[in-house]
Backbone of each chain as ProteinMPNN parsed JSONL, in Angstrom:
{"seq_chain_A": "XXXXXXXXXXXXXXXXXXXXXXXXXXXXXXXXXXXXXXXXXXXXXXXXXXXXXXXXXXXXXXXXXXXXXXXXXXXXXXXXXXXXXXXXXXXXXXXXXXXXXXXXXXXXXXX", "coords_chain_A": {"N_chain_A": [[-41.143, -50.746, -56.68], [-41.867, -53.752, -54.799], [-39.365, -56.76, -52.742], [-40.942, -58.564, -52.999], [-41.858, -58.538, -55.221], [-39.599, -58.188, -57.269], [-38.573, -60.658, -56.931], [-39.054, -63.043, -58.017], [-38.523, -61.91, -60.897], [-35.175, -61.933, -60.854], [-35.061, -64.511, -60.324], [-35.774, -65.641, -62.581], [-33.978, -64.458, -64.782], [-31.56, -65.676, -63.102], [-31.941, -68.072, -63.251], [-31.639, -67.982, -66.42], [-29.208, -67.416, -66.599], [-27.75, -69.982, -65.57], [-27.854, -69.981, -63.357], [-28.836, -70.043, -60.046], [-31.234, -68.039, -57.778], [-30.204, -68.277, -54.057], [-31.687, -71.238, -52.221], [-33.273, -70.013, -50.04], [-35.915, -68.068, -49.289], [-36.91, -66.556, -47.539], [-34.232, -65.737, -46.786], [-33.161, -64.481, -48.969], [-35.169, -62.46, -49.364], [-34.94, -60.535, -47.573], [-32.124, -59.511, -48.701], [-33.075, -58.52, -51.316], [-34.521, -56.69, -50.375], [-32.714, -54.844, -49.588], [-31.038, -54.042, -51.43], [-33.2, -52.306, -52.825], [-33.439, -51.025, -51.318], [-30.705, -49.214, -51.453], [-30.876, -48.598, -53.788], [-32.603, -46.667, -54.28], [-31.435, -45.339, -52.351], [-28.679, -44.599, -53.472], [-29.241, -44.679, -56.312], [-28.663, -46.635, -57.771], [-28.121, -50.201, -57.876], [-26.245, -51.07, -55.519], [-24.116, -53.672, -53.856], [-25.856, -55.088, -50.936], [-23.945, -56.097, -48.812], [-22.064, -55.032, -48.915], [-20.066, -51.952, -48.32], [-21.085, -48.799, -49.563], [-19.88, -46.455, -51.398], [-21.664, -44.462, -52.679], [-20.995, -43.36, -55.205], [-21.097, -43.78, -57.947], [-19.491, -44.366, -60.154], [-17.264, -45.449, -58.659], [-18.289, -47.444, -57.587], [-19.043, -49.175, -59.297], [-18.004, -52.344, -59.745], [-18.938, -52.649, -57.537], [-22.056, -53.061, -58.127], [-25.166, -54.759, -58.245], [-25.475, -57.652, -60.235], [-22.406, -58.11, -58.791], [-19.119, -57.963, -60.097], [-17.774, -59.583, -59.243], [-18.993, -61.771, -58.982], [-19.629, -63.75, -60.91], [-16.527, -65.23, -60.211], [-16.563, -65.586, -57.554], [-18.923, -67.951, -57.626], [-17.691, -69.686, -58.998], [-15.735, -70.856, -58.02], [-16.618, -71.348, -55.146], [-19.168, -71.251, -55.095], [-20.883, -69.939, -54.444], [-22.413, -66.427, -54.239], [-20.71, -63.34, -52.623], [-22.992, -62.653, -51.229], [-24.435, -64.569, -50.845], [-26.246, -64.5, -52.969], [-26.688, -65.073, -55.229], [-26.405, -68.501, -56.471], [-24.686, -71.679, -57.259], [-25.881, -74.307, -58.896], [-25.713, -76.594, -57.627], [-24.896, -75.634, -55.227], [-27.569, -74.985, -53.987], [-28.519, -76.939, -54.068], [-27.031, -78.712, -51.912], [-24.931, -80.351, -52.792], [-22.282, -79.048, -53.034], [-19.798, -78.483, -50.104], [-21.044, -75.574, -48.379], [-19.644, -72.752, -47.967], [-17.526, -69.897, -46.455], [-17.578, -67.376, -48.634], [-14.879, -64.985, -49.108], [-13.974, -61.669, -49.025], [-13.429, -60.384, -52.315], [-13.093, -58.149, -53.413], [-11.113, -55.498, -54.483], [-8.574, -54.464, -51.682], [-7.872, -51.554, -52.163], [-10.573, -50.706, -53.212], [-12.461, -50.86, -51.134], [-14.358, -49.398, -49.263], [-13.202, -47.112, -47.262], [-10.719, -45.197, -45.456]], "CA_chain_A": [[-41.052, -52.208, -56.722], [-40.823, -54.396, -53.794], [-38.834, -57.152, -53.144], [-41.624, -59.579, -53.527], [-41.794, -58.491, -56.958], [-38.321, -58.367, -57.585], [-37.853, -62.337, -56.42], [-39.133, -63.826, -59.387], [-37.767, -61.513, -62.098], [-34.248, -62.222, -60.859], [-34.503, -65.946, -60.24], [-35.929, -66.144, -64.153], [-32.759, -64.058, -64.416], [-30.179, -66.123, -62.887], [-31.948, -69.575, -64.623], [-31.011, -67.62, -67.717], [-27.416, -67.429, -66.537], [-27.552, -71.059, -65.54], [-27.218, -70.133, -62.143], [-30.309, -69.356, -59.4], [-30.734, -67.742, -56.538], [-30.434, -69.093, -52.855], [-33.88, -71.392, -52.117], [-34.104, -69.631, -48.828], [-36.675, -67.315, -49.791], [-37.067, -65.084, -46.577], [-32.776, -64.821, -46.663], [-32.783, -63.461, -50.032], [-36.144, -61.128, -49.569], [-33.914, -59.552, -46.973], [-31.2, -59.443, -49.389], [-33.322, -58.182, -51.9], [-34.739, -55.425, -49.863], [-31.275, -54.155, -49.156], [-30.355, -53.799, -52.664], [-33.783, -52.016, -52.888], [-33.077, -49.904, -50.288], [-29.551, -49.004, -51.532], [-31.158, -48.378, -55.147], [-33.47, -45.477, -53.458], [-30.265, -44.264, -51.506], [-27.584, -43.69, -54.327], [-29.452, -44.219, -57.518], [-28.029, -47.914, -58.126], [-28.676, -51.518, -56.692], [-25.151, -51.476, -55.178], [-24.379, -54.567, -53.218], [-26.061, -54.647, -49.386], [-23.58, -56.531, -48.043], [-21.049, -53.79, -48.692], [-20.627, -50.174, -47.355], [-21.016, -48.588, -50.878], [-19.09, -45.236, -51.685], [-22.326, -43.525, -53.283], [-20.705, -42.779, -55.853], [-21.693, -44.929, -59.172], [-18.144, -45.436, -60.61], [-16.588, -45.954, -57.377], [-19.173, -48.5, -57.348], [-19.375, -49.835, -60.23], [-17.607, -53.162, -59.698], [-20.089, -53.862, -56.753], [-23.437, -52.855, -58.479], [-25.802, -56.149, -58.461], [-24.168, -58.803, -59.933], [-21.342, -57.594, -58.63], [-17.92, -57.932, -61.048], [-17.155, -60.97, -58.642], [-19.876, -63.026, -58.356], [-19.047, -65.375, -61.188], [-15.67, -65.878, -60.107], [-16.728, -66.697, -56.687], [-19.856, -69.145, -57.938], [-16.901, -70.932, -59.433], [-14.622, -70.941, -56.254], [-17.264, -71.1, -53.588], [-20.499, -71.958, -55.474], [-22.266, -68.549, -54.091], [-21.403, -65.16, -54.54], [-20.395, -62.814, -51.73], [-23.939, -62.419, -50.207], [-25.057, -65.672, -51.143], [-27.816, -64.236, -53.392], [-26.899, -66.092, -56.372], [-25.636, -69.49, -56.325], [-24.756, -72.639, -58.029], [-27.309, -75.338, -58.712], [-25.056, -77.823, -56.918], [-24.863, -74.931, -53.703], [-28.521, -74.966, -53.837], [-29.186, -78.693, -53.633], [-26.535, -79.153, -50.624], [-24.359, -81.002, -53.115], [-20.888, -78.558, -52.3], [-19.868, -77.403, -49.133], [-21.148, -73.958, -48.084], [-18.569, -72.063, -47.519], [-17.373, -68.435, -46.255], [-17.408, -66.342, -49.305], [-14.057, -63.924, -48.74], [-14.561, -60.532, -50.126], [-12.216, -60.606, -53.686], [-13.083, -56.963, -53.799], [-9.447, -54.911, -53.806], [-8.67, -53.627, -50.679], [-8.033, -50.166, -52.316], [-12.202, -50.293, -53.406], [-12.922, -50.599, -50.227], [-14.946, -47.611, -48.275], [-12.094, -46.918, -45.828], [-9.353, -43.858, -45.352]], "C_chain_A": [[-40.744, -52.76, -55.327], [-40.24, -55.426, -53.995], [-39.377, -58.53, -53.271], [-41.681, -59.856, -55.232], [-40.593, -58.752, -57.683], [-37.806, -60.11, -57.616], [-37.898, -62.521, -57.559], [-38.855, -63.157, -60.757], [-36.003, -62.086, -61.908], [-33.914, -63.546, -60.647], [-35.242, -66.407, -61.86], [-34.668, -65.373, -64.5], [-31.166, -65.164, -64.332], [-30.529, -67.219, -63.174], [-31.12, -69.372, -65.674], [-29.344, -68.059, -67.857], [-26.546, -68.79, -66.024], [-26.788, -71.122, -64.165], [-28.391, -70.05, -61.423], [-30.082, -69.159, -58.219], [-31.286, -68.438, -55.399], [-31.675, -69.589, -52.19], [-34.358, -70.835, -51.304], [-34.62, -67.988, -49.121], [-36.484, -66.342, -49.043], [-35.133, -64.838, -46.727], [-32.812, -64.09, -47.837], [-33.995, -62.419, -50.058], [-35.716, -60.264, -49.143], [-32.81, -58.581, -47.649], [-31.851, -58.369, -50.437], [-34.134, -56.509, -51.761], [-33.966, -54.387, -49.746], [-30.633, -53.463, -50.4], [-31.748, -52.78, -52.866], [-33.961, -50.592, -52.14], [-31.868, -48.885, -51.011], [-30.134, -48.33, -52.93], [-31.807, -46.832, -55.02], [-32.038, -44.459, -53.053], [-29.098, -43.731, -52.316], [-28.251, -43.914, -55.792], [-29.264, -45.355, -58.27], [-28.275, -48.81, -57.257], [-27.197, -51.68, -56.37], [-25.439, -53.0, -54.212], [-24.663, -54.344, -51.884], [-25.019, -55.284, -49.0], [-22.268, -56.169, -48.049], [-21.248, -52.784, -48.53], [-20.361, -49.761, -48.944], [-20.209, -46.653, -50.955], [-20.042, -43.9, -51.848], [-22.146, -43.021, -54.66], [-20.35, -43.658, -56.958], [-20.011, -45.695, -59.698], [-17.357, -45.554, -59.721], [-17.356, -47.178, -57.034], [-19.835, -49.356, -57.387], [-19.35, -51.331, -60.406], [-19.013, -54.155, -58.546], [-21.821, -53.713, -57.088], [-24.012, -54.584, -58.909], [-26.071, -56.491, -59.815], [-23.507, -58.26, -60.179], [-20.11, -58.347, -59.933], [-17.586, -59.214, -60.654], [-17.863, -62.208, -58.367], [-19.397, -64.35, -59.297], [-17.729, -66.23, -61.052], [-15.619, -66.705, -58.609], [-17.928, -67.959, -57.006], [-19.085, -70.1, -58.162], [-16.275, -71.387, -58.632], [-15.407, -71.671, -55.899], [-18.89, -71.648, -54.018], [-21.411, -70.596, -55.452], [-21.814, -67.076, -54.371], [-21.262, -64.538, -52.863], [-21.584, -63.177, -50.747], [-24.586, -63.506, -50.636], [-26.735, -65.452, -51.709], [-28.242, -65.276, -54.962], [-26.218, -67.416, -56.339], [-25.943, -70.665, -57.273], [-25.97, -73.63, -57.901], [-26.802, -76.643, -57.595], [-25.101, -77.008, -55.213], [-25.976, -75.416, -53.069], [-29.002, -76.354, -53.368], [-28.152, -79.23, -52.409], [-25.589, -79.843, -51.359], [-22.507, -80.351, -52.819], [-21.155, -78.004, -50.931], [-20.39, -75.669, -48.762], [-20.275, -72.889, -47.798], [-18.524, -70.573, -47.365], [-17.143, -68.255, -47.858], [-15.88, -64.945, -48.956], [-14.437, -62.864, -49.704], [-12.875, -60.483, -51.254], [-12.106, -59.152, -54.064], [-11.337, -56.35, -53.88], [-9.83, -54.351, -52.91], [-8.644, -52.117, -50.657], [-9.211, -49.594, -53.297], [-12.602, -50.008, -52.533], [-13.447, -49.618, -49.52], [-13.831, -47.904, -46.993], [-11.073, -45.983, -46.471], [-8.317, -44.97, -46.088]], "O_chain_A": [[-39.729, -52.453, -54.703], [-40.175, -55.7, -55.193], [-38.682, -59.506, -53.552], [-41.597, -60.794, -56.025], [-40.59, -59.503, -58.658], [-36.852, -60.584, -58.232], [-36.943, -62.25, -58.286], [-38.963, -63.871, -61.754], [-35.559, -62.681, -62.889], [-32.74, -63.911, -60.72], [-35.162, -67.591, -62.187], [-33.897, -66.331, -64.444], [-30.203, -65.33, -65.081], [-29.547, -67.885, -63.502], [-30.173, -70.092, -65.994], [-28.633, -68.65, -68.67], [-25.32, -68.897, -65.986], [-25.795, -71.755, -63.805], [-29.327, -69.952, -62.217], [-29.202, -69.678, -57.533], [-32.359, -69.043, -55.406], [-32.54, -68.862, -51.702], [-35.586, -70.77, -51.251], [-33.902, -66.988, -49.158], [-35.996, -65.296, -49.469], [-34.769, -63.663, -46.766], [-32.452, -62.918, -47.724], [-33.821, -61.461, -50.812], [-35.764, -59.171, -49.707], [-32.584, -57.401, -47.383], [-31.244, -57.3, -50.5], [-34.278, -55.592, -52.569], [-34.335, -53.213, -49.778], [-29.86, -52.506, -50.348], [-31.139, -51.836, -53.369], [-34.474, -49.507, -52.415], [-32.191, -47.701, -51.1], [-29.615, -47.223, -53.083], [-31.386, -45.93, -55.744], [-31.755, -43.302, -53.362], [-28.552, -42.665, -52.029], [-27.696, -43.193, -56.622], [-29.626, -45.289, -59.445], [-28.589, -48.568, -56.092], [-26.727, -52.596, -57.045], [-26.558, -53.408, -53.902], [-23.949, -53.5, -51.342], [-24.997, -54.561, -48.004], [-21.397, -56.746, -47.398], [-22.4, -52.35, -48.519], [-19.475, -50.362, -49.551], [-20.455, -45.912, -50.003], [-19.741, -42.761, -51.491], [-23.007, -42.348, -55.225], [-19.291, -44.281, -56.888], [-19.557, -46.839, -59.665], [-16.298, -45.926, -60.225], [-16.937, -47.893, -56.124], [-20.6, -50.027, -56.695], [-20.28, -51.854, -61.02], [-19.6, -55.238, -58.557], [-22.681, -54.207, -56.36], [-23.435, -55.379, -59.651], [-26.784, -55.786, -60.53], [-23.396, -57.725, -61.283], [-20.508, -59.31, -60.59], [-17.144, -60.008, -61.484], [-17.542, -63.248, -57.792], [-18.99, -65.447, -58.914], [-17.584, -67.381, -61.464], [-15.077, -67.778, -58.346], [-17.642, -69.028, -56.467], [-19.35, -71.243, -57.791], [-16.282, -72.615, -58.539], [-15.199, -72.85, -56.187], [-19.604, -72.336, -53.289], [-22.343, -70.291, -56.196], [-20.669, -66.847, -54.76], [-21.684, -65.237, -51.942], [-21.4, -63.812, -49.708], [-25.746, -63.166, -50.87], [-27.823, -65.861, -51.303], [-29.223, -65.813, -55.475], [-25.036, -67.202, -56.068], [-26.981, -70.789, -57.923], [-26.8, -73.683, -56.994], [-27.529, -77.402, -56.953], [-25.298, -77.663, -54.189], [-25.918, -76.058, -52.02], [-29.744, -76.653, -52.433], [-28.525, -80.29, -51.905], [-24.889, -80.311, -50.46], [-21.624, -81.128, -52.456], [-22.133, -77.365, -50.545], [-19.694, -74.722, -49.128], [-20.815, -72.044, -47.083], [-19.334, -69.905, -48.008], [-16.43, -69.128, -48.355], [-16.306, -63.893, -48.481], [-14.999, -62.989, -50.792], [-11.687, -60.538, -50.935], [-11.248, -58.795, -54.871], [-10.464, -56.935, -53.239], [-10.917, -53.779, -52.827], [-9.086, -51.417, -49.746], [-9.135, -48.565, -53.968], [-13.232, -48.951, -52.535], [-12.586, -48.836, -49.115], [-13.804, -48.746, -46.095], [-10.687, -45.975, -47.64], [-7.148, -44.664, -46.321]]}, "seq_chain_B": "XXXXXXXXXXXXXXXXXXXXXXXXXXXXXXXXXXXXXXXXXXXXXXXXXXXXXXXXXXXXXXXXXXXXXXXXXXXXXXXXXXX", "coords_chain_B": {"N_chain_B": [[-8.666, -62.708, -10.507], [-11.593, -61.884, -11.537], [-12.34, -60.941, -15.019], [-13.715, -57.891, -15.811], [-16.804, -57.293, -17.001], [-17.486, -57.061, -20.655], [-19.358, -54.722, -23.141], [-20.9, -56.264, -26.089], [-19.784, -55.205, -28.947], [-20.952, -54.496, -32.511], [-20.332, -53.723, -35.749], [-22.401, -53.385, -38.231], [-24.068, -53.672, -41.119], [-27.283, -51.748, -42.354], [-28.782, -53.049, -44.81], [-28.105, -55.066, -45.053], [-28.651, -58.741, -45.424], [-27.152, -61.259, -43.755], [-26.36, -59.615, -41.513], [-28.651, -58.847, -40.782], [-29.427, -61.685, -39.703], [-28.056, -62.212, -38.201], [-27.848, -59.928, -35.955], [-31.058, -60.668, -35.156], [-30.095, -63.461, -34.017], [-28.652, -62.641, -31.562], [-30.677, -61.29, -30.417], [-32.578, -62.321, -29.965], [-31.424, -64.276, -28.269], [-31.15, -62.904, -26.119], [-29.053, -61.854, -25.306], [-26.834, -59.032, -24.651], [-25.994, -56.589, -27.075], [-25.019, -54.031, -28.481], [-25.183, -52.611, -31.636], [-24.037, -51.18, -34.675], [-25.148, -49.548, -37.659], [-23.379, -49.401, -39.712], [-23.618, -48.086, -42.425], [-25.706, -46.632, -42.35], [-24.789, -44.049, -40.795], [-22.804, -41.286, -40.827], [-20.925, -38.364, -42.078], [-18.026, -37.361, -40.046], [-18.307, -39.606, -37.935], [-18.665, -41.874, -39.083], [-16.1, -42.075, -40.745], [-14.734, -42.293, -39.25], [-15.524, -44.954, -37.972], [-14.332, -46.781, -40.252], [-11.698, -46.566, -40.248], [-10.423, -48.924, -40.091], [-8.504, -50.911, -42.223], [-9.473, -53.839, -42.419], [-11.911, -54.238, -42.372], [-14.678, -55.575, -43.152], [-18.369, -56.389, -43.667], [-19.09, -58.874, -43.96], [-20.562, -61.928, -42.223], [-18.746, -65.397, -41.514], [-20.362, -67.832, -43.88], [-20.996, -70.12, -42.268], [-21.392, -69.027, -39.631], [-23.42, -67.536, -39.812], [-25.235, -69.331, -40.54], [-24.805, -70.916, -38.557], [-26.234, -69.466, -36.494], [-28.694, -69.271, -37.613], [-30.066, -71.348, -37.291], [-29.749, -71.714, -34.842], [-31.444, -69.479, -33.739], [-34.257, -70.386, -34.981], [-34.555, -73.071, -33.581], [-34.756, -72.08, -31.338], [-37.027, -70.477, -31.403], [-38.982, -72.381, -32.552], [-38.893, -74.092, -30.321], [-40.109, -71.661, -28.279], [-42.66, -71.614, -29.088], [-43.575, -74.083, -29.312], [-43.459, -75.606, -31.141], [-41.48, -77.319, -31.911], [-40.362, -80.651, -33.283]], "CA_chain_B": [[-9.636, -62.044, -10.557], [-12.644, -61.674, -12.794], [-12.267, -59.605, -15.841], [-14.625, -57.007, -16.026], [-17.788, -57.724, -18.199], [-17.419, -55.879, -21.318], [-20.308, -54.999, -23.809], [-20.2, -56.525, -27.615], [-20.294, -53.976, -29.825], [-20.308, -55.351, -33.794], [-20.556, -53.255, -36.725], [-23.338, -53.887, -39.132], [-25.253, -52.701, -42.534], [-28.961, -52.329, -42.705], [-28.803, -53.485, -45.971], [-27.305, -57.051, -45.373], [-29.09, -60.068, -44.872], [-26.236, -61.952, -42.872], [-26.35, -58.667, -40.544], [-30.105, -58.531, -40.411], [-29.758, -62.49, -39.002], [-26.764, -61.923, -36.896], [-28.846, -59.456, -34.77], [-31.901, -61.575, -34.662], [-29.894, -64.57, -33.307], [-28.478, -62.12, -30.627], [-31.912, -60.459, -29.588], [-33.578, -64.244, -29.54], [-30.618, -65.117, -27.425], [-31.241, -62.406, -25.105], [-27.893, -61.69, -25.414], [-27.181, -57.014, -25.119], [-25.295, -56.354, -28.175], [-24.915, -52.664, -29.476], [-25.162, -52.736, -33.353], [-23.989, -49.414, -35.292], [-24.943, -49.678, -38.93], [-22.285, -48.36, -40.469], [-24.502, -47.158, -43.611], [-26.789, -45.212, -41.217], [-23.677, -43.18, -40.274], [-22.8, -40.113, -41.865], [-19.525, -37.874, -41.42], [-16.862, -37.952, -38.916], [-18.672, -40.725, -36.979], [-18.345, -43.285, -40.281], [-15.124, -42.425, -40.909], [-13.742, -42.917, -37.994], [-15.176, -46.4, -38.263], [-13.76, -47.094, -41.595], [-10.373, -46.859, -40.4], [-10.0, -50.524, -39.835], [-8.494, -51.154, -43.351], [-9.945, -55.276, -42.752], [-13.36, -54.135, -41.806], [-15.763, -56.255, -44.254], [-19.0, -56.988, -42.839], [-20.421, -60.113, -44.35], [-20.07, -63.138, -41.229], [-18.989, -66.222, -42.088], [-21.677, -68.602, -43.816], [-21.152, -71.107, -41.154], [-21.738, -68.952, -38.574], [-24.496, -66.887, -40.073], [-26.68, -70.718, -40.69], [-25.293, -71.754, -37.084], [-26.548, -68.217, -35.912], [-29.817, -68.669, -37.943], [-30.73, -72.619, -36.983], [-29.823, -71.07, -33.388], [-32.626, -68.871, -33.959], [-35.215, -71.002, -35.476], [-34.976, -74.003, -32.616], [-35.323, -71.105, -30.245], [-38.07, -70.018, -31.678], [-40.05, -73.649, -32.39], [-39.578, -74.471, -28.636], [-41.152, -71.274, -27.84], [-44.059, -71.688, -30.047], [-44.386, -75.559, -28.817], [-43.805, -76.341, -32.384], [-40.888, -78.547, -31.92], [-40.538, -82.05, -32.923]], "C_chain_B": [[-10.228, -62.124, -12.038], [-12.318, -60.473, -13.726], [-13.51, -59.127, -16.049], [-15.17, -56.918, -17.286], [-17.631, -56.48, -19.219], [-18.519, -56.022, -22.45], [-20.014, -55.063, -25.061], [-20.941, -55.4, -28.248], [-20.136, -54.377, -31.674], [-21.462, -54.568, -34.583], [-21.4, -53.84, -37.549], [-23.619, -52.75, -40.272], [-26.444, -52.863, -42.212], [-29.475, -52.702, -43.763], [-28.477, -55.298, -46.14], [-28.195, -58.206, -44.227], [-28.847, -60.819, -43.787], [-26.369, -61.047, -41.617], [-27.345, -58.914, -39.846], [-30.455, -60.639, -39.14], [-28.652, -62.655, -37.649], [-28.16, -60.732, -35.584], [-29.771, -59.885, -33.939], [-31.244, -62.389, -33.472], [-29.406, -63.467, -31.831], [-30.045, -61.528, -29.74], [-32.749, -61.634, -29.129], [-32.702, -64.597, -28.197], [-30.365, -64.565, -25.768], [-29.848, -61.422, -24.295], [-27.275, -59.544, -25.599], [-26.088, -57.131, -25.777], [-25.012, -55.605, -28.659], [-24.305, -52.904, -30.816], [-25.11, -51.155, -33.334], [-23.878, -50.577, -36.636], [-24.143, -48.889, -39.361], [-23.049, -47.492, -41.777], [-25.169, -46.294, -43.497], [-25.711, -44.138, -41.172], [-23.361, -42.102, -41.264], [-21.242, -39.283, -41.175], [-18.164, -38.465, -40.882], [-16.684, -39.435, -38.759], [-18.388, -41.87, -38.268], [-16.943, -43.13, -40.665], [-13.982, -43.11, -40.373], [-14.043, -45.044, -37.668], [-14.277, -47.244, -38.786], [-12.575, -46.827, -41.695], [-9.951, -47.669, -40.263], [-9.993, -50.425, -41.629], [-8.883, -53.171, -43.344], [-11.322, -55.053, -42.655], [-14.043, -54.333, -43.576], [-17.323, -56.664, -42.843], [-20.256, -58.446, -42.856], [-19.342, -61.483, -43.304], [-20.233, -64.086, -42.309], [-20.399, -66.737, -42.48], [-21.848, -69.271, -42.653], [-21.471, -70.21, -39.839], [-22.848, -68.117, -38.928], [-25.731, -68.002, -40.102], [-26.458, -71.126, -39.311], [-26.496, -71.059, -36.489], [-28.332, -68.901, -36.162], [-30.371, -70.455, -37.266], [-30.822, -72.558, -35.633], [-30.941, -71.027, -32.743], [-34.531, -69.258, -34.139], [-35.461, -72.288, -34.532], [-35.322, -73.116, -31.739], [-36.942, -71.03, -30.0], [-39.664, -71.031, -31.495], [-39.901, -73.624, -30.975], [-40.257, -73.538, -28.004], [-42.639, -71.504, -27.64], [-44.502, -73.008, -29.479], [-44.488, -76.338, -29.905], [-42.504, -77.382, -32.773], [-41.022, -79.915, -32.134], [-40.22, -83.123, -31.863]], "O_chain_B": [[-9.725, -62.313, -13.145], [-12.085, -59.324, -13.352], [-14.398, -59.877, -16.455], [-14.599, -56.637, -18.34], [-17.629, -55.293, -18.894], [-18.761, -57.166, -22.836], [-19.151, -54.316, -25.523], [-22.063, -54.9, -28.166], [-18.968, -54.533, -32.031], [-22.684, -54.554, -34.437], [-21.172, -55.043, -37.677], [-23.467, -51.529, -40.31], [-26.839, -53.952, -41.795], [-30.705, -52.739, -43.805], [-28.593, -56.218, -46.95], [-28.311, -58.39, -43.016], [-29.7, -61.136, -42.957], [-26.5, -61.677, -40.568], [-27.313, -59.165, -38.642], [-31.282, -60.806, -38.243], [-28.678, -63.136, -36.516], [-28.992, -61.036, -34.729], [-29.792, -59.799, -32.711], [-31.563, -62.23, -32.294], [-30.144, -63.745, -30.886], [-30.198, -61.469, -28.52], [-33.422, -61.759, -28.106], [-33.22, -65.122, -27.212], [-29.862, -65.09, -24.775], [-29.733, -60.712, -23.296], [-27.407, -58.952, -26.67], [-25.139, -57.719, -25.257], [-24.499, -55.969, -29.717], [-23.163, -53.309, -31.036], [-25.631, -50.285, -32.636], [-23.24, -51.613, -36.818], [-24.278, -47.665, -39.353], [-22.915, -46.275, -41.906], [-25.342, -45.321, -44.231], [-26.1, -43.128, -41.76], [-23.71, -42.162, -42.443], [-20.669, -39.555, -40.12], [-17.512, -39.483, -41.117], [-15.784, -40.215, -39.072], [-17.674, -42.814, -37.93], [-16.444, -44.211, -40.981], [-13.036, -43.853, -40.635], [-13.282, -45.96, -37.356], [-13.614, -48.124, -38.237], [-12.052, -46.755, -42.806], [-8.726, -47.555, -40.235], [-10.954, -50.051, -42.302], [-8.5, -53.781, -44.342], [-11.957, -56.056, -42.98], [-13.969, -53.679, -44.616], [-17.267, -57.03, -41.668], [-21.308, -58.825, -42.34], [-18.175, -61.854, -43.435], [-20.961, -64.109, -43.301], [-21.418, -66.409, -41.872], [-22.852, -69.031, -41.981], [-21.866, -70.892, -38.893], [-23.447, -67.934, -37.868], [-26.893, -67.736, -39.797], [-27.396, -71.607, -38.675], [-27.501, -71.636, -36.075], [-29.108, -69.024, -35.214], [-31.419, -70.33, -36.633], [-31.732, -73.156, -35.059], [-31.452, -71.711, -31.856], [-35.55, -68.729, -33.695], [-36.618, -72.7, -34.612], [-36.411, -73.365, -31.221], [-37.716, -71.305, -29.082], [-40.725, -70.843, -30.899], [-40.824, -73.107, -30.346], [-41.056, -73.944, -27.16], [-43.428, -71.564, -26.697], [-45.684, -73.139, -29.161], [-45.172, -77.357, -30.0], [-42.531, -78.115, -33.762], [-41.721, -80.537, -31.334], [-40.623, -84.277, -32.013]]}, "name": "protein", "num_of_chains": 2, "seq": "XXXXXXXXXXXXXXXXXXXXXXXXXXXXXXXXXXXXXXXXXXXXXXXXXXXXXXXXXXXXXXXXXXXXXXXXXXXXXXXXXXXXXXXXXXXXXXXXXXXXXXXXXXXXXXXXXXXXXXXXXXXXXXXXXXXXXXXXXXXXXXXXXXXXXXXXXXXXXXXXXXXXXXXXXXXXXXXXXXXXXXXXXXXXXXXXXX"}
């Protein structure tokens, strides 16, 4: 699959969920490549815009949609990697804002 | 005295979007930058990264859209496609 193909299954997808993803097409093909990539490399669409463990239930929380996305959509409007976002993000109607990672610090890939 | 030029060195994924435009805006900008994907990395060499217990690598939004609108006027005035 690439991630041309992939676009439009996951933005009928995140309609469903009454959310959609970010209009800028080429940022999320990127996005969507990455998770595509990552899917190839451990077996799972972990999230790209974390260092992933490899290791599925170590990794579980950030496998795409991550565990946190709908609590940041509600925060922040977007999720971490701004792949999915509110309808109000999307139309410019909230601020954009940094995303902080909500992950725990003892998920994190680090000693 | 001048402090002695030092070269930026900033951790990245090849997996991340925000990364993938962070670079751009640096290579448009002409700007020498050494990128290590951390995901590329294997062993030792990644661990030893990954001892920064703050090390996240998604840039702010705001500076990932300054980064990328940076990028994209750059680019139109090359091209001549400016308004």
């Amino acid at each position: 699959m690439t991630a041309e193909e992939l676009h439009p299954i996951l933005s009928r997808y995140a309609e469903s969920q009454g959310i959609r993803l970010n209009k800028d097409r080429d940022f999320v093909l990127d996005i969507l490549r990455g998770l595509l990539t990552n899917e190839q490399r451990y077996g799972y669409r972990s999230c790209p815009c974390r260092l992933a463990w490899g290791v599925k239930e170590q990794d579980a929380d950030v496998i795409c949609p991550c565990v946190y996305r709908d609590p940041d959509i509600r925060e922040y409007g977007s999720c971490y990697c701004e792949l999915y976002v509110s309808v109000e993000w999307n139309e410019g109607k909230i601020e954009h804002r940094q995303v902080p990672e909500r992950r725990p610090r003892e998920k994190r890939k680090m000693l | 005295m001048t402090p002695a030029r030092q070269k930026i060195r900033l951790y990245t994924l090849s997996t991340c979007s925000h990364c993938i435009r962070t670079k751009k805006f640096f290579k448009d900008a002409g700007i020498d930058v050494e990128f290590t994907d951390v995901d590329l990395l294997t062993g030792e060499q990644r661990e030893k990264i990954m001892q920064n217990p703050e090390c996240t690598f998604r840039p702010s939004a705001s500076m990932t859209r300054s980064l990328w609108a940076s990028t994209k006027s750059a680019s139109a005035r090359r091209s001549g496609s400016s308004p």
